[in-house]
N, C-alpha and C positions, 0 to 999 in steps of 0.2 A: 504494500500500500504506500501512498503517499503521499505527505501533508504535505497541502499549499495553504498559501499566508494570503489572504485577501484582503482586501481593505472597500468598509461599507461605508454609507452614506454619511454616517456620522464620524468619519476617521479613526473610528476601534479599529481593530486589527483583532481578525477570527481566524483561527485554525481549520481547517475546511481538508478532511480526508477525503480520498478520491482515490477511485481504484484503476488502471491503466485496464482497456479493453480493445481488442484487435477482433474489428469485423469485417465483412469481406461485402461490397456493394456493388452493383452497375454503376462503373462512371459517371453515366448520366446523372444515376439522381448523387452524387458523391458532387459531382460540379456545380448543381443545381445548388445544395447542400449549400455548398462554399458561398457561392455567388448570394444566397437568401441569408445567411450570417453576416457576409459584408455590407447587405443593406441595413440591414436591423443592428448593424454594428454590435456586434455577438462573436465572440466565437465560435467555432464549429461543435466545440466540445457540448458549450452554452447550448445553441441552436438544439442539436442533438437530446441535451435533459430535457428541455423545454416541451418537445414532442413525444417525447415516451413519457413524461408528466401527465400531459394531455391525453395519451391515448390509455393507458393503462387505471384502471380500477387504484381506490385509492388505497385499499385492502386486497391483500391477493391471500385467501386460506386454502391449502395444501390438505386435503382430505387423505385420510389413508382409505387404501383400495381393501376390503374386505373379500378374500375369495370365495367362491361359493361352497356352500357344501356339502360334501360326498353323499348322495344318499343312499348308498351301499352299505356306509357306517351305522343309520340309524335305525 
């Protein structure tokens, strides 16, 4: 992992973890990507939260899978 040092609106300085992630994309939307960060004056990184923010549930709960069962045993 790796801590970046940011600086918010009120000039605190926050420690801000951040985990390195390597994805593999069409150019296209990779350029697109870039080009709509550089409008919105974001970075890519930025840009990129901002949309799995958006599209993602704000709770994700992981059910465990229960098998079914045998009914030869019962």
């Amino acid at each position: 992992m790796l801590n970046m040092t940011t600086t918010t609106n009120n000039d605190k300085r926050v420690i801000v973890t951040k985990r390195r992630v390597t994805i593999f994309m069409h150019p296209s939307i990779t350029k697109q990507a870039r080009a709509q960060a550089i409008i919105e004056d974001l970075s890519l990184t930025r840009l990129v939260e901002k949309a799995l923010l958006k599209y993602l549930p704000k709770e994700t709960v992981i059910k465990a899978v229960i098998p079914p069962r045998d009914s030869s045993l019962i």
